[in-house]
N, C-alpha and C positions, 0 to 999 in steps of 0.2 A: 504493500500500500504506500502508495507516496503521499509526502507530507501534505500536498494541497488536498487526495483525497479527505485524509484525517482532518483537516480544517472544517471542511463541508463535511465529514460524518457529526464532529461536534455538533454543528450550526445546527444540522438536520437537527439531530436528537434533541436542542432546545427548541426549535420552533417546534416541533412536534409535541410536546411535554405539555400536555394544557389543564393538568392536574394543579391542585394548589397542597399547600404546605400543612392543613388542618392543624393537630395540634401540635405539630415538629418544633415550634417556637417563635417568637418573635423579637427576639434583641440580637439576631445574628448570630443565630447556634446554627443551623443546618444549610446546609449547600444542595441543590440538585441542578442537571445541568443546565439551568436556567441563573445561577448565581447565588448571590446571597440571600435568603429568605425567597427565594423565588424570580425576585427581581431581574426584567429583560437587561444585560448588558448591551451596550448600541453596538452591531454588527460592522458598522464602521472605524478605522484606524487599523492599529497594529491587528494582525493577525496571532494566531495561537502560534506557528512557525516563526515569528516575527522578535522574541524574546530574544535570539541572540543581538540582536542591536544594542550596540554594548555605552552608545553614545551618552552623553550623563546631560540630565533632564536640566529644565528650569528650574525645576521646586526643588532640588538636592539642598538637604540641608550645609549651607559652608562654616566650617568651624567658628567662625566670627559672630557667625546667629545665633552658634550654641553656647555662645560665653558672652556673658552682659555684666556690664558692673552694678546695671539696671535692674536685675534678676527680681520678677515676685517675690521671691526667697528671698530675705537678707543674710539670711544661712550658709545657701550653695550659690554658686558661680555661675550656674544654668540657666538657660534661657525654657530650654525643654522640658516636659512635665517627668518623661521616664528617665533623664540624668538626671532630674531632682531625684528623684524616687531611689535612685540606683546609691546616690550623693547622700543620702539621710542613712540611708541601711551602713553607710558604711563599705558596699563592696566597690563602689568607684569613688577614688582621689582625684584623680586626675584626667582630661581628655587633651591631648598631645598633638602631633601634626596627622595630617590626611595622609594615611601609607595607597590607597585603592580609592579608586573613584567611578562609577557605572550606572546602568541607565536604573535599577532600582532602588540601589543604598552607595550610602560614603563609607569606608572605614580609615577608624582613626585607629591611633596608636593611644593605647591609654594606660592607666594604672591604677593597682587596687592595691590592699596592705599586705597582699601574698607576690607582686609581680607586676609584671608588665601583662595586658590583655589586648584585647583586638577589640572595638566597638564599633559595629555596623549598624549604621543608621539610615532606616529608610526614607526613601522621601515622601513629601506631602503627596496624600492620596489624591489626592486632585489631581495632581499630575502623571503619577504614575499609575498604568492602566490597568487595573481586572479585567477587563475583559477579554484577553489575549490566554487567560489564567482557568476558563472555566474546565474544561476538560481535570482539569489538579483538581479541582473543588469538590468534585460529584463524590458525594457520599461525606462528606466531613462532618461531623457531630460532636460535639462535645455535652458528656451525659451529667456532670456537677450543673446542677443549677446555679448554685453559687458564682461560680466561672462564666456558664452562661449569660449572667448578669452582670458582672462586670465587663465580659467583653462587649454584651451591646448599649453598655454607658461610655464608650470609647471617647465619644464625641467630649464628655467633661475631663480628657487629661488632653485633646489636641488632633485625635486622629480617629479615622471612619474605621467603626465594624469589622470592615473589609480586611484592613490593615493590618487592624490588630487580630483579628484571626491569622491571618499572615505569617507576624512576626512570632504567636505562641503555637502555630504549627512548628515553624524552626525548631523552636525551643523544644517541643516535644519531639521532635526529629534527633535535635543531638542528643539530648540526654536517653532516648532509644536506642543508640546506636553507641553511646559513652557505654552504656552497660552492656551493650551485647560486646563488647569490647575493639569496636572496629575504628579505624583510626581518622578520626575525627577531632574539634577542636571541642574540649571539656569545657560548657556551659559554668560561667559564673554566676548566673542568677539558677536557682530551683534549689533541688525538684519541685519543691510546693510550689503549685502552677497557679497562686495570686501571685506571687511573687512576680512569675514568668507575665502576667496582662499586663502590673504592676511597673514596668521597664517601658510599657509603650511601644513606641516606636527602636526600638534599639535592642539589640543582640548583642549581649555581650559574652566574651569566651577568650578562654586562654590564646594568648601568643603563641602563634608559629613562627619560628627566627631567631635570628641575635638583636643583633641593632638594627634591621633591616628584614624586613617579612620575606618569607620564606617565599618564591616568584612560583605563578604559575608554571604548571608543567607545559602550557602552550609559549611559556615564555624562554626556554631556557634550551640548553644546547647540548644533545647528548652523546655520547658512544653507543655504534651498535649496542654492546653490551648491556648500557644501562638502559636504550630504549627496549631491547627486548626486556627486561628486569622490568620497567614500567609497564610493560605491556599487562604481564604475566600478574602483576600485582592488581592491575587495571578491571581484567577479566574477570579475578576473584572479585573483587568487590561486588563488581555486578551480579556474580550469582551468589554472593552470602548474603547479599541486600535481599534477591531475591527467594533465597531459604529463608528469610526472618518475614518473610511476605511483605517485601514491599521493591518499590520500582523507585529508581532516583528522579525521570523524568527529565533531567536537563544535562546528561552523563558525556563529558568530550575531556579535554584537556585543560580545557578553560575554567573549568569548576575542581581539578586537582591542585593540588600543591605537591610541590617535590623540594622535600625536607628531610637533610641525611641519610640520600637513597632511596626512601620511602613514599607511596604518595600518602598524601593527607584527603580526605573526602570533605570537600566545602559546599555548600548552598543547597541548604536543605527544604523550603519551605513551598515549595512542590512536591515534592515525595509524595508519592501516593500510597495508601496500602490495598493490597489486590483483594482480601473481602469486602471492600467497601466499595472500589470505584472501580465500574465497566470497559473504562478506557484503559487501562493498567499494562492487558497484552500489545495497545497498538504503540502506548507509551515505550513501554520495553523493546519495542522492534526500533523505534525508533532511537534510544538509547544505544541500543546496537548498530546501529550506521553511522552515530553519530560519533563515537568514542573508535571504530574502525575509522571513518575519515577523518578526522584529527591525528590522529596518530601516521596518518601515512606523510605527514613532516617529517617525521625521526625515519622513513625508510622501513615501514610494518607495514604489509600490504598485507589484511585478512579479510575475509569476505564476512559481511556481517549476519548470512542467511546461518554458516557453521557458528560462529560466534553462539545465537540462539538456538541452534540443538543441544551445544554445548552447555551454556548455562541453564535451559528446561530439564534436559535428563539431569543433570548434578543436583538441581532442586528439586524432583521429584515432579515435576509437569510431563504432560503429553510433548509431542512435539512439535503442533502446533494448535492452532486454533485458542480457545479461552482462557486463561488459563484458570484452572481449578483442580483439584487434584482427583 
């Protein structure tokens, strides 16, 4: 299936959906592929293929916005509701220079009382689109009422529903994948997920690097040797993601890190997991062309239809078609 097919299967499957959300919820607990709470996203702009557009928005928050001498807080140095919040608790000191800069978040270099951390901050939802994001959406729930309710009060720390579903997918993304032990950057805010709405807008997580973050793997320059090593590493993640049932959704080179030989797994808040969301097997296919054509820079030439025999049998899937077991 080619990516434009997959574009038009989404589209189809919301305009077709003319069910409503009964009693699923209303402060932005439930997704079906229609968006949030049901809500038509506009079929115009960026397309669902259209994410790698790596270009950095209008709305990005620039470091200078996020520090005021001005601050509501006479407390903290922040301008933002979740670096307040992050500033009171105690886990962040300090927010540093802009190490990465993209079309949905900034990261900065920042620091807590344990270390240097990484803080990604996304941009103002106004600018940055959901609608390009529905296919990730379908099937998302979150069952704490509690949670429920504070993420659809979003709007009183600064940021839409949308968003903050968003950034506490992440969050429950890394700290899933912290414990199943896969190498990822260890979450500073949680596990207790007020905490995690609590942050807002902002991911925060241990540092990768020295003085200087550890470069994309699409950035950096390798030997045979170590691009096959990447390879090999590469492949695994993909199918231990998918033994823990779940699909990365946006899997290339641009979303690893290559840190002391090893990659690092970044940008989690599309991850999808495959009992909950329909699109999960075209996701995966698609994850598989896309981490084969990235890699053919380093001089890996694999075909990404074996790639996906390879990872279904190791996880226990048919070898093609839905995947379920």
């Amino acid at each position: 299936m080619s990516d434009d097919d997959f574009d038009d299967r989404v589209n189809d499957d919301r305009a077709n959906d003319s069910g409503d959300l009964d009693d699923r919820g209303t402060n932005g607990t439930y997704f079906d592929d229609r968006g949030l709470d049901g809500a038509d996203f506009d079929d115009e702009g960026e397309s669902f293929g259209g994410r790698k557009d790596r270009r950095r928005p209008k709305g990005a928050r620039h470091r200078k916005e996020l520090l005021s001498e001005s601050s509501a807080d006479a407390n903290s140095p922040f301008t933002d509701a979740g670096l307040r919040a992050l500033h009171a608790r105690g886990t962040l000191t300090e927010l540093g220079r802009q190490v990465r800069g993209g079309k949905e978040a900034t990261v900065y270099r920042a620091a807590g009382t344990e270390g240097p951390l990484a803080a990604k901050v996304y941009s103002d939802s106004e600018v940055r689109s959901f609608q390009a994001d529905n296919a990730y959406l379908v099937g998302r729930h979150v069952s704490d009422r509690r949670i429920r309710k504070m993420l659809g009060d979003a709007k009183r720390r600064g940021l839409s529903p949308e968003l903050a579903h968003w950034v506490f997918h992440e969050y429950r993304m890394l700290w899933k994948l912290n414990e199943a032990g896969f190498p990822v950057p260890r979450p500073a805010v949680g596990p207790d997920p007020a905490e995690m709405v609590e942050a807002g807008r902002v991911v925060l997580m241990d540092w990768v690097g020295d003085e200087e973050p550890a470069p994309r793997l699409a950035d950096v320059q390798l030997e045979p040797s170590e691009a096959e090593a990447a390879w090999q590493q590469a492949c695994e993640l993909l199918i231990e993601l998918l033994k823990l049932g779940l699909v990365h959704g946006d899997l290339s080179t641009f979303n690893l890190l290559w840190w002391q030989r090893k990659l690092v797994l970044i940008d989690l808040p599309q991850v999808v997991e495959i009992d909950r969301n329909k699109h999960a097997g075209d996701l995966l296919d698609r994850d598989a062309r896309s981490l084969c054509s990235s890699f053919r820079s380093f001089g890996i030439d694999q075909d990404p239809a074996q790639l996906l025999l390879r990872a279904r049998q190791a996880a226990g899937y048919p070898p093609s078609g839905r995947l379920s077991h």
